[in-house]
N, C-alpha and C positions, 0 to 999 in steps of 0.2 A: 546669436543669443536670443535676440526677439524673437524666431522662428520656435526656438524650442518652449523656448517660455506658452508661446501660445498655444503652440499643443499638450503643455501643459495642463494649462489653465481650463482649457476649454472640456467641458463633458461631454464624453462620446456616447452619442445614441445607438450608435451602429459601432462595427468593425471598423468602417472609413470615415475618414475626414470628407469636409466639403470638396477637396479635388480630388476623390478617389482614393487614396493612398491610406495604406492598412497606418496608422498612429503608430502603434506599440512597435510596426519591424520600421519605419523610418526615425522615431528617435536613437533607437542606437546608433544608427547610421549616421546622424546628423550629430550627433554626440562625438564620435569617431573622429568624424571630417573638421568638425571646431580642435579636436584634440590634436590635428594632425596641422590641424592651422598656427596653433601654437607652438608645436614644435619648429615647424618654419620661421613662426614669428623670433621666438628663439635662436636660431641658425643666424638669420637675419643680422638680429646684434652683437653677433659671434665676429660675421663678418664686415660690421661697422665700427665696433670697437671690440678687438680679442682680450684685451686688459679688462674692462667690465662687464662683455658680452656672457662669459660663462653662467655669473648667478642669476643674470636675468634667463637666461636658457633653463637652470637647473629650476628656477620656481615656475618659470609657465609651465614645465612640463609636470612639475605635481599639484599645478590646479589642473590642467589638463587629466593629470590620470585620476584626481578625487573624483571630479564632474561625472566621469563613466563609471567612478564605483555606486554615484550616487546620485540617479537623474532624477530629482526633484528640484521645486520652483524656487527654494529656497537655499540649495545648492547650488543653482543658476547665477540666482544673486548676487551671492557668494562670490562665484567664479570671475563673475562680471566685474564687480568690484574689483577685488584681487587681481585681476589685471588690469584695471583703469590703475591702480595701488603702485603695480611691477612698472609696468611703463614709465610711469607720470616719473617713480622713482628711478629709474635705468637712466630718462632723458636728463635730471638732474644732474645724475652722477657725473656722465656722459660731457653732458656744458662744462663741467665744473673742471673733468679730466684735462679738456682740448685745450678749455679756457687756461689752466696754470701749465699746460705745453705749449701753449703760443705766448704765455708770458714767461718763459724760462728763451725760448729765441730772441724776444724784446730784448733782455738781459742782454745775452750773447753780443748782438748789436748793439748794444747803448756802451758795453767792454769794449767794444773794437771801437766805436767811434771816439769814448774816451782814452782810448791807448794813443789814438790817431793824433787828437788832439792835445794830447800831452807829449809828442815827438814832435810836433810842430811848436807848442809855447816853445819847449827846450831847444830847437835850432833855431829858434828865434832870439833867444837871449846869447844863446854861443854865434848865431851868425854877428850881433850889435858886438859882442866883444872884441871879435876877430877883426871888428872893422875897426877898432879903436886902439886896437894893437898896429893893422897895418896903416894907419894915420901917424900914429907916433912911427913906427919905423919907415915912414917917408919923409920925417920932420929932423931924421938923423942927418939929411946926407945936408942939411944948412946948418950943424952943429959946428962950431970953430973950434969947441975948447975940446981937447981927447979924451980927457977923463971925465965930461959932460956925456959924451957920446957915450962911452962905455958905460956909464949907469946908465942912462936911458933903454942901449939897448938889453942887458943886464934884465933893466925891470920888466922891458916888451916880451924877451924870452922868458922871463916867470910867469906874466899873466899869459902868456900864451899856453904855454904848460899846464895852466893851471884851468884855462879853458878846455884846453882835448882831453885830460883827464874827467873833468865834470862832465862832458860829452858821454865817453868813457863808463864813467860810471851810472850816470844817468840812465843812458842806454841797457846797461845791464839791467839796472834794475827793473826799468819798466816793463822790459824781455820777460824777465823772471815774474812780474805780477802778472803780465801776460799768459806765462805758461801756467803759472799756478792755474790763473781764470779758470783756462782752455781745458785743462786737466780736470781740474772741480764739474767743469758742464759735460767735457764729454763721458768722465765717470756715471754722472745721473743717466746720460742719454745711453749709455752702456746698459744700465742697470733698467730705466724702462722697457727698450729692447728687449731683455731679456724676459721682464716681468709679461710685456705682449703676447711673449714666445710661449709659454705656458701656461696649461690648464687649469682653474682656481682652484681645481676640487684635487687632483691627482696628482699635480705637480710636473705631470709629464709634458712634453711638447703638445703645444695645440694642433686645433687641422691645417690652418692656414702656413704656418711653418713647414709643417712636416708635408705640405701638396708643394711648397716652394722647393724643397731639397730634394722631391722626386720628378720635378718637372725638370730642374736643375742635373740631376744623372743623366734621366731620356737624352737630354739635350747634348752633354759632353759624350755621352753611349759608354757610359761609365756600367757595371756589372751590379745590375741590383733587381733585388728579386722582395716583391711587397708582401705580406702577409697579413691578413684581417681577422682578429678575434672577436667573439662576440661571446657573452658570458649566457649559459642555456638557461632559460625560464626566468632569468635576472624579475621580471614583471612580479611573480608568483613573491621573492621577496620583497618587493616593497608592497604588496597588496600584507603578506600575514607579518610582518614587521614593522612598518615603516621606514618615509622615505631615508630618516637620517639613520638607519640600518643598511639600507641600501648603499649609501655616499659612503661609510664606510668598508661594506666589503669592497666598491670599488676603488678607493684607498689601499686597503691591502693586497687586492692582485693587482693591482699599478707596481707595487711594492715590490711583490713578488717577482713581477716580470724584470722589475732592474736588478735583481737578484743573479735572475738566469741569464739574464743578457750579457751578453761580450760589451766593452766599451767602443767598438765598433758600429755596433746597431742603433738605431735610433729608436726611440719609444713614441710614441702620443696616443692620444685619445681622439678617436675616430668621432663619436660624440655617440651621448646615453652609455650604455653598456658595451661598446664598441670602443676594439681597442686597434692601433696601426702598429708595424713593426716593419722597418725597411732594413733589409741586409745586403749590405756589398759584396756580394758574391752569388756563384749560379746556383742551381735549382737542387744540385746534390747537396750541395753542405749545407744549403738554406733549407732542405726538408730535415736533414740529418739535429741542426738545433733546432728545428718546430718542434721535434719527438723532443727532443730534451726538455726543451720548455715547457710542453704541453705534459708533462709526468711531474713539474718542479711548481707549474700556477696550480695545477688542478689535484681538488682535496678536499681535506677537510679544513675549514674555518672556522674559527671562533673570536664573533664579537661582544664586544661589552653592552650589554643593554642596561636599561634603565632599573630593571630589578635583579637582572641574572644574567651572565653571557648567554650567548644564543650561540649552539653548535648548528653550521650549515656545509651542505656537501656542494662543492662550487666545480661545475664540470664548465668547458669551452668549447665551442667551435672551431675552428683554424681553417682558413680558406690562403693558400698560400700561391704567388704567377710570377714568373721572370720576364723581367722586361723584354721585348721583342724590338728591332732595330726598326724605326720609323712609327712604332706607337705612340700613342696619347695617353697623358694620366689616363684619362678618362679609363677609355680603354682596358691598360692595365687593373685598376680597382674595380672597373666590371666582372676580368676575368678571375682574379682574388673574391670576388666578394662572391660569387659564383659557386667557385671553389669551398667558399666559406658555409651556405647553406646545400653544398650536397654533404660535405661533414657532420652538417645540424641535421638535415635526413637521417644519413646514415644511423648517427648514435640512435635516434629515436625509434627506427626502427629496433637497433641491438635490442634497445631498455623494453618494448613490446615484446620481444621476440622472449627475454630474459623473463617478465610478468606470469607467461604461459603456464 
């Protein structure tokens, strides 16, 4: 940020700066490479915390894209700030996250060692009874009178009973507070899990999930074939709309896509405009529903704007690869994402060809 600031600020006498270099064609560039730093920085806390990584992701990248609509010193500023602003706030949130997830384990533990220690009071007071039962019935066998004896032992077999029973019950119940506990935490731990698993904005699976369940296939060599969409010019609307236009078309073909989808397939959000689709099965049926898909997401759209919906024509990409016996994700999403911009060629060419 200091680099561009200064060529900012500074007045050019010439074409070049003091090291040579033309100003006007290296601030875009440098403008570009900050913008692409951001989106890393973003990814970043995607993969530090998936739970609150997404909105830090989704704001650095629209200060990132304002900064290139608008390379002034005072936009810099701006930008500057605005992410000292995102961070300072992510790291907050972030503390705050881990901090009431390491105190919900606290919990967890301080239940277990009170359950512990509440089966110990209690065989503690049934072990002293038990012993006070078999005192009196070793006190029988010097009894002379018979109907001395038989009350005595009479009474020894009552409070004995009446000890296993409170054992008996005791046990239950603390069982039962037990399970409730257990059930109460790992309900919560269920439902953060889940919350982890998915994208803030789309709702779909995140990347981190959805790269675990295809790492997961490869692995067992299970049948699965990846597919990568990419929504065409997606930039172009958030540049004549804005970005909370943009969040929601990508809301509604999220939407869309679980629409078309088999309960089968798995959905997430690849990240930005970029969407994932893994299908258990080979390469024929898995192109045979891309064509489905790709006729069911791709249209016409209309969002609600702030004075008047906004009609947009939303085309896709699809880059679609079956897994191969001994590859790597990696691998795989290279050959999909491959796949995915000879697609993006292709249409581009059509739409020229169609212009003529």
């Amino acid at each position: 940020m200091i680099s561009i600031k200064r060529y900012l600020e500074q007045p050019q006498t010439g074409p070049y700066g003091r090291d040579g270099m033309d100003a006007k064609a290296l601030l875009p560039v440098t403008a570009a490479a900050y913008h692409s730093a951001l989106v890393e920085m973003g990814e970043s806390g995607m993969n530090a915390c998936p739970v609150l990584g997404g909105e830090l992701k989704q704001e650095l990248g629209n200060l990132g894209e304002t900064l290139r609509r608008e390379l002034t010193c005072d936009a810099v500023m701006r930008t500057e700030a605005g992410v000292r602003e995102q961070l300072r706030g992510w790291g907050r949130r972030t503390a705050k996250h881990y901090r009431q997830q390491s105190g919900e384990v606290k919990e967890i533990l301080l239940m277990m060692a009170r359950a512990a220690e509440s089966v110990g009071e209690r065989d503690q007071r049934c072990a002293e009874q038990i012993t006070e039962v078999t005192a009196r019935l070793k006190g029988i066998a010097h009894l002379e009178d018979l109907t001395e004896m038989r009350e005595s032992i009479k009474k020894s077999a009552f409070d004995l009973k009446r000890s296993i029973d409170r054992i008996t019950a005791e046990g239950k119940a603390a069982m039962a507070r037990l399970r409730a506990e257990v059930t109460s935490y790992q309900t919560r731990l269920e439902a953060a899990e889940e919350a982890a698993s998915r994208d803030a904005l789309t709702g779909l699976r995140c990347r981190l999930w959805v790269e675990g369940q295809i790492e997961q296939s490869l692995r067992e060599a299970r049948p699965l074939c990846v597919a990568i969409l990419d929504i065409n010019e997606f930039k172009q609307v958030n540049d004549q709309h804005g970005h909370l236009t943009g969040d929601e078309v990508l809301k509604q073909f999220a939407q869309e896509m679980r629409s078309a989808c088999r309960s089968t397939d798995i959905i997430g959000r690849w990240g930005g405009d970029e969407f994932i689709l893994l299908l258990s099965c080979a390469m024929e049926e898995a192109r045979a529903q891309i064509d489905r898909l790709r006729e069911w997401v791709c249209g016409n759209y209309k969002i609600q704007g702030s004075a008047a919906p906004i009609k947009l024509r939303v085309e896709a990409s699809i880059g679609v690869a079956e897994g191969l016996p001994g590859e790597s994700m990696k691998e795989l999403i290279e050959r999909a994402d491959a796949e995915m911009y000879r697609d993006k060629a292709a249409q581009g060419a059509s739409r020229s060809e169609r212009s003529r």
